[in-house]
C-alpha positions as CSV (number, residue, x, y, z in Angstrom):
1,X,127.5,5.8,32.6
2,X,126.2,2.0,33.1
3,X,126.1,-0.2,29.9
4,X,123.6,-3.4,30.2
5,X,124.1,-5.9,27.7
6,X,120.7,-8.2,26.6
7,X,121.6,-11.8,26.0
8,X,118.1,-13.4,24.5
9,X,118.5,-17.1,24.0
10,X,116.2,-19.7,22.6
11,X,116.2,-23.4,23.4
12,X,119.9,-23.4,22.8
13,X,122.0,-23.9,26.0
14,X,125.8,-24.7,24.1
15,X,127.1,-20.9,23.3
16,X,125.1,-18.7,26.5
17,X,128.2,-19.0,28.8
18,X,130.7,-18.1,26.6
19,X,129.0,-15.1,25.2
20,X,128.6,-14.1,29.0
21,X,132.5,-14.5,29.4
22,X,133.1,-12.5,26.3
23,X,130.8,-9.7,27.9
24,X,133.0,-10.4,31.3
25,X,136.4,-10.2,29.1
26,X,135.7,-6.8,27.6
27,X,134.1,-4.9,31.0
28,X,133.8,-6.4,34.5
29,X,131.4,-3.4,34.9
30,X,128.8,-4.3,32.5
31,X,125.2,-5.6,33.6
32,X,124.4,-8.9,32.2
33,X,121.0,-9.9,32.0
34,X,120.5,-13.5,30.0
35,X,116.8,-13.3,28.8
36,X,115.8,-17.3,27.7
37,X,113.0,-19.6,27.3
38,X,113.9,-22.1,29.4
39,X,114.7,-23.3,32.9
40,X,117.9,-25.3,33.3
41,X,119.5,-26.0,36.9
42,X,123.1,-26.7,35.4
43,X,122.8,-23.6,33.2
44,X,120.6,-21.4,35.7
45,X,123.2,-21.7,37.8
46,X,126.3,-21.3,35.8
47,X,124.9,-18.2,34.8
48,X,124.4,-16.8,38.2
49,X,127.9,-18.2,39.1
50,X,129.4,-15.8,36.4
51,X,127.4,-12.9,37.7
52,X,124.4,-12.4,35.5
53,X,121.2,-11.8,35.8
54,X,119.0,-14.6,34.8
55,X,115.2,-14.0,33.1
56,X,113.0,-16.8,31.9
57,X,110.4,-15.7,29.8
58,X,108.1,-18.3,27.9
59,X,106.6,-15.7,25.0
60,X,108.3,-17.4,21.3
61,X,108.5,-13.8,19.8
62,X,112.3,-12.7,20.4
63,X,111.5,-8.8,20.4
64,X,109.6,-9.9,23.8
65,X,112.8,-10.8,25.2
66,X,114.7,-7.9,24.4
67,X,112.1,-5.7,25.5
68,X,111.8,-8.0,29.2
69,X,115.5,-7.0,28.8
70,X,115.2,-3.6,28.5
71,X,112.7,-3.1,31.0
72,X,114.9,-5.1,33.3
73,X,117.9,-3.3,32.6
74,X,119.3,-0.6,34.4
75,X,121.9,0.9,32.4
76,X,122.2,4.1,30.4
77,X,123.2,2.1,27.2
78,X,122.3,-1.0,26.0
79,X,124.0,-4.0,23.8
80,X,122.9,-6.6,22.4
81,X,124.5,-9.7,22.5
82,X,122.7,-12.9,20.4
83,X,123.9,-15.8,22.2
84,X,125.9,-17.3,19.6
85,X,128.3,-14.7,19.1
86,X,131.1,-12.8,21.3
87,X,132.2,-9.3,22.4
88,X,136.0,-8.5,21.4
89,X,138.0,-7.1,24.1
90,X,137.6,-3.1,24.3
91,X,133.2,-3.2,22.7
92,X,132.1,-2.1,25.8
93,X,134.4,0.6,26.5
94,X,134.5,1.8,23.1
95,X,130.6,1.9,23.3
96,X,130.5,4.1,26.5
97,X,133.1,6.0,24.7
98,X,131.0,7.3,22.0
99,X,127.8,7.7,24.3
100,X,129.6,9.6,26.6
101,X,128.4,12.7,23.7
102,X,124.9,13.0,24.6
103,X,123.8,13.6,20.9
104,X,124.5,9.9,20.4
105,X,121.0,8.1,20.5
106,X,122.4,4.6,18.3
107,X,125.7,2.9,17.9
108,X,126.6,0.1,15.3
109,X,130.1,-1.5,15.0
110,X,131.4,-3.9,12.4
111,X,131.7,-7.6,12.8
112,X,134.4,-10.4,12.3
113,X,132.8,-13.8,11.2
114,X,134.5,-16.1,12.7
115,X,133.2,-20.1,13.3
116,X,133.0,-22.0,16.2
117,X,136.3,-22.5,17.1
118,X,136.4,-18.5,17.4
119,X,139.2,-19.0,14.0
120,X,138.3,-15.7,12.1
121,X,136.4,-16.1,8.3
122,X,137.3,-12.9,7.1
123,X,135.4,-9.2,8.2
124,X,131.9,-9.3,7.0
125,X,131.9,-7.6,4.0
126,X,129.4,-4.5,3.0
127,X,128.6,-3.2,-0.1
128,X,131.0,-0.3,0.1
129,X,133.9,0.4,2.0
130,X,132.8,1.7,5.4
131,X,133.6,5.1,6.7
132,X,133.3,5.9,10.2
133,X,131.8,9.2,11.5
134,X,128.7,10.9,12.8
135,X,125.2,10.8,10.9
136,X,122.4,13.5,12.3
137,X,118.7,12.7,12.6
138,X,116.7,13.2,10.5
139,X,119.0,12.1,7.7
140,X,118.7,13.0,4.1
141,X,118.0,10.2,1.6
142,X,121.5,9.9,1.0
143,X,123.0,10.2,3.7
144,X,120.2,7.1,4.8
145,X,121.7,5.3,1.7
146,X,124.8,4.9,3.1
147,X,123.9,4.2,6.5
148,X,122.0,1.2,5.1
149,X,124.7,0.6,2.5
150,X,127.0,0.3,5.3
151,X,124.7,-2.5,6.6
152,X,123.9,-0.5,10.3
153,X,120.5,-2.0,9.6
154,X,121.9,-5.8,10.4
155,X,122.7,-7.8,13.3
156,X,121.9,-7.0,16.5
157,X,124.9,-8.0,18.0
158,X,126.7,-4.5,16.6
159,X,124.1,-2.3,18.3
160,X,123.9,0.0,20.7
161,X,121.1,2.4,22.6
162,X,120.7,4.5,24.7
163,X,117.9,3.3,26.5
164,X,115.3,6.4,27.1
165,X,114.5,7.2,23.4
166,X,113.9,3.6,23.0
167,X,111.9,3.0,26.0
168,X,108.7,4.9,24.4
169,X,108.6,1.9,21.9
170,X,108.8,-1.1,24.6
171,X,104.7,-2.2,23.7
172,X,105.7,-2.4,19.9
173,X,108.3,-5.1,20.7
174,X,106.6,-8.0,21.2
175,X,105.0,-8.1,18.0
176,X,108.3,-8.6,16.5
177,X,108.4,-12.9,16.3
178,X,112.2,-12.8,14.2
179,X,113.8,-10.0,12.4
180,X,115.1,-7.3,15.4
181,X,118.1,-5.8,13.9
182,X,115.9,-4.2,11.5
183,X,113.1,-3.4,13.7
184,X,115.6,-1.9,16.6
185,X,117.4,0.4,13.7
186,X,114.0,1.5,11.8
187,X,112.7,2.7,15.3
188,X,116.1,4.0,16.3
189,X,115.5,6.6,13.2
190,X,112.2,7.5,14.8
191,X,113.3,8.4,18.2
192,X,116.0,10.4,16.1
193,X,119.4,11.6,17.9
194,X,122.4,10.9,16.0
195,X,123.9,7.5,14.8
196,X,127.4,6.7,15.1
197,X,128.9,4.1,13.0
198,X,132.3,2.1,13.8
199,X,134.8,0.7,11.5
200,X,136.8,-1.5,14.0
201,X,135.3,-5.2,14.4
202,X,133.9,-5.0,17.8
203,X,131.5,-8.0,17.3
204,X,132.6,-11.6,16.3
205,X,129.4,-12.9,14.3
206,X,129.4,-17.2,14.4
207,X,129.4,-18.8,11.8
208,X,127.7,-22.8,11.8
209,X,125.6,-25.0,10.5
210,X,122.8,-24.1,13.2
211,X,122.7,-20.5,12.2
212,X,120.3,-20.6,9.7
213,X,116.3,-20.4,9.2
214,X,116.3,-21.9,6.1
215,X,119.2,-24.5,5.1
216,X,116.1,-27.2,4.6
217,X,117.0,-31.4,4.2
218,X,116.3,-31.1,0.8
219,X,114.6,-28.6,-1.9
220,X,111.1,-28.8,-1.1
221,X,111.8,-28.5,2.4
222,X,114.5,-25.1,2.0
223,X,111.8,-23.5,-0.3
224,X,109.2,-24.4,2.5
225,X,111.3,-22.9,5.3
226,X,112.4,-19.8,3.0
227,X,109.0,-18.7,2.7
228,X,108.1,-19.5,6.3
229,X,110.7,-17.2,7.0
230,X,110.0,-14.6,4.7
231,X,106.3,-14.4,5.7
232,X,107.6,-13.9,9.3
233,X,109.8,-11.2,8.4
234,X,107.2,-9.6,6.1
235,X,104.6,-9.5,9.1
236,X,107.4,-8.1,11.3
237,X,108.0,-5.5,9.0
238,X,104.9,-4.5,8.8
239,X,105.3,-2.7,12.9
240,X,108.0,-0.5,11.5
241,X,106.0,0.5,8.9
242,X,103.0,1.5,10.7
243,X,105.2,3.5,12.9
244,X,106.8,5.2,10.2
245,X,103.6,6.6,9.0
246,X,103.5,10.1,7.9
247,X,107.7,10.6,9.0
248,X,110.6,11.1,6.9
249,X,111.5,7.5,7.1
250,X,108.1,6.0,6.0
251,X,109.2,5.2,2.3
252,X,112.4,2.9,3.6
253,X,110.2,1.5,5.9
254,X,107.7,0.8,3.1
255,X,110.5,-0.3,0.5
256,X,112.0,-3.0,3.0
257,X,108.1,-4.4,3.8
258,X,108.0,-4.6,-0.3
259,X,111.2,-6.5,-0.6
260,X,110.1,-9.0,1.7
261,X,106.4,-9.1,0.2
262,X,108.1,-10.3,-2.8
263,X,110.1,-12.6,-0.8
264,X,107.6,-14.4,0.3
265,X,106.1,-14.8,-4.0
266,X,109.7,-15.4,-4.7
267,X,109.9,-19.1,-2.7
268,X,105.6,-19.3,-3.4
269,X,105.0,-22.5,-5.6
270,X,101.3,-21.1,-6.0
271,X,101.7,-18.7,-9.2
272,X,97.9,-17.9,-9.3
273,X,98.9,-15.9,-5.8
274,X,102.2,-14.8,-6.9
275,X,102.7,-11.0,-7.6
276,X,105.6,-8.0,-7.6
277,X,105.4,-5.2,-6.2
278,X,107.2,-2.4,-7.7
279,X,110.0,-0.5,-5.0
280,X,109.3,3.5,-4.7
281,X,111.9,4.2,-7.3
282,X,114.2,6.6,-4.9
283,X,114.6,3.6,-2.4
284,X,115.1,1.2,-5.4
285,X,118.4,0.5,-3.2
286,X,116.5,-1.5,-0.6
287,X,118.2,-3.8,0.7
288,X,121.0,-5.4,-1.4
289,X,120.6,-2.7,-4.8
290,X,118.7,-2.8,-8.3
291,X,120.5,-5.4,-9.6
292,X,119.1,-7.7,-7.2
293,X,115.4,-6.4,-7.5
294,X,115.8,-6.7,-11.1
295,X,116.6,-10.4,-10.5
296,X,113.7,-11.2,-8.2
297,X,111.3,-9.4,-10.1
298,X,112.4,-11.5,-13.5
299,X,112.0,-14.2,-11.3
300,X,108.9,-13.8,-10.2
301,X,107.8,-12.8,-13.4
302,X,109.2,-16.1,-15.2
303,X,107.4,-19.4,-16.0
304,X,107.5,-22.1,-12.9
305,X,110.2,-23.8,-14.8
306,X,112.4,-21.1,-15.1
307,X,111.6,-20.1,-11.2
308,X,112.0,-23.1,-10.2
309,X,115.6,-23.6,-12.0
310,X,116.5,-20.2,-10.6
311,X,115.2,-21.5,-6.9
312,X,117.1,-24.7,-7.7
313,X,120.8,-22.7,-8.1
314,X,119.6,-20.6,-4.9
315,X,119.8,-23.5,-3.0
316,X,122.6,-25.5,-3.9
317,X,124.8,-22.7,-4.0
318,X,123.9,-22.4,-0.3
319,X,121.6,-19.3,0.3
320,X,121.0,-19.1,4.4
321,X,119.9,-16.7,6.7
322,X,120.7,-16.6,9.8
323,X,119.2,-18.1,12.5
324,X,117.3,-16.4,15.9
């Protein structure tokens, strides 16, 4: 079984090589194909020093280079790896591992945040303690509930494929612009197979000041840039959702497109265009719980004072999202 590993970059040159060595450290046997929208003869070169295959593609949207990638690729399985962030020793072994049962279709580990000195933060933490094990296709609404409890919806750097379910999806993949990890898992229910998720922190997940959309100069720029983002994510939503039409997973696709729909009215300043949308009530667990629905909703809801107070708090306590 050959594993390829998908390392899509964008304008930044600083992390590419050591994410490549990380690959390197956990399997010389892994393909390695860099996907980035640039040309650089110190860094083109370096990578093809260390082995890897080197792809320049110009398109902004980053599910068009992971699907150059996986058109590229010619592996069985395939990783993602952002660019930013590492392998630990034993991923890609431990990936080919659990493929090696055929019923496995998609693979999520956890992840160790660490910063950029590689010194670990702490395991990043999910909403309830994960259990490792098996989860068949199509799942029940529960059993969905606690894959996406378990976070196996988020980052792309703890995800595996195996390529030929996915493969019948490659034309939907460019019109993802940002949010992938949500996109790749939403159509990994659709080509169905079962899901494996891992306990042991496979991934190392970077922490820094450049990882995030959002983190604006000052207030009017972060609420700017949060509902830039949000917009983007909404739109990109919207693919999984018109994929999902008529399946079993079309009301979690339709919840997450809501969440983010009143995202965007959350950071709006414009309250004559500002609007919440009520969650199907069994997927009222989409994505972080009630609680937090019930928060943005009263915010929404509340006079631009009040919004704006509540905005205020969101951003100096330090509210990011990572960046692509």
């Amino acid at each position: 079984m050959k594993v390829s590993v998908i390392i899509p970059v964008h304008n930044r040159k600083e992390y590419v090589l050591r994410a490549i060595r990380s690959v390197k450290k956990s399997s010389s046997e892994a393909e390695i194909i860099v996907v980035k929208n640039y040309s650089d003869n110190n860094i083109d070169q370096s990578i093809e020093r260390e082995g890897a295959i080197n792809i320049v593609e110009n398109s902004n949207p980053l599910g068009e280079k992971i699907r150059r990638g996986f058109i590229e690729s010619a592996g069985d399985v395939i990783c993602i790896l952002e660019d930013d962030d590492t392998f630990a020793e034993g991923k890609i072994d431990r990936v080919k591992e659990i493929f090696e049962n055929s019923a496995i279709n998609f693979y999520h580990n956890r992840a160790l945040n660490v910063n950029e000195m590689g010194i670990s933060l702490g395991i990043m933490k999910n909403r309830i303690k994960i259990k490792e094990g098996i989860y068949e296709m199509p799942a029940s609404s529960e059993e969905l509930e606690m894959m996406h409890k378990f976070k196996m919806y988020y980052n792309t750097s703890s995800m595996a494929f195996r390529k030929e379910p996915i493969m019948g999806y490659m034309d939907h993949f460019r019109d993802v612009k940002l949010v992938m990890d949500t996109f790749l898992f939403q159509i990994s229910l659709l080509a169905g197979g079962s899901f494996f998720n891992d306990a042991t922190p496979f991934t190392n997940y970077t922490v820094h000041e450049s990882a995030s959309n959002i983190s604006g100069k000052d207030f009017d720029d972060f609420i700017s840039k949060a509902k830039n983002f949000f917009k983007i994510a909404y739109e990109d939503s919207l693919v999984s959702l018109r994929l999902s039409k008529g399946t079993s997973t079309e009301q979690y696709s339709r919840a997450w497109s809501i969440f983010l729909e009143n995202s965007v009215s959350l950071f709006s300043m414009d309250l004559k265009n500002v609007k919440y949308v009520d969650l199907p009530e069994s997927y009222s667990w989409v994505p972080f719980g009630k609680r937090m629905n019930f928060l943005i909703r009263s915010a929404i809801k509340a006079p631009e004072i009040v919004r704006r107070s509540i905005l205020k708090m969101i951003y100096l306590n330090g509210y990011r999202i990572r960046k692509r």
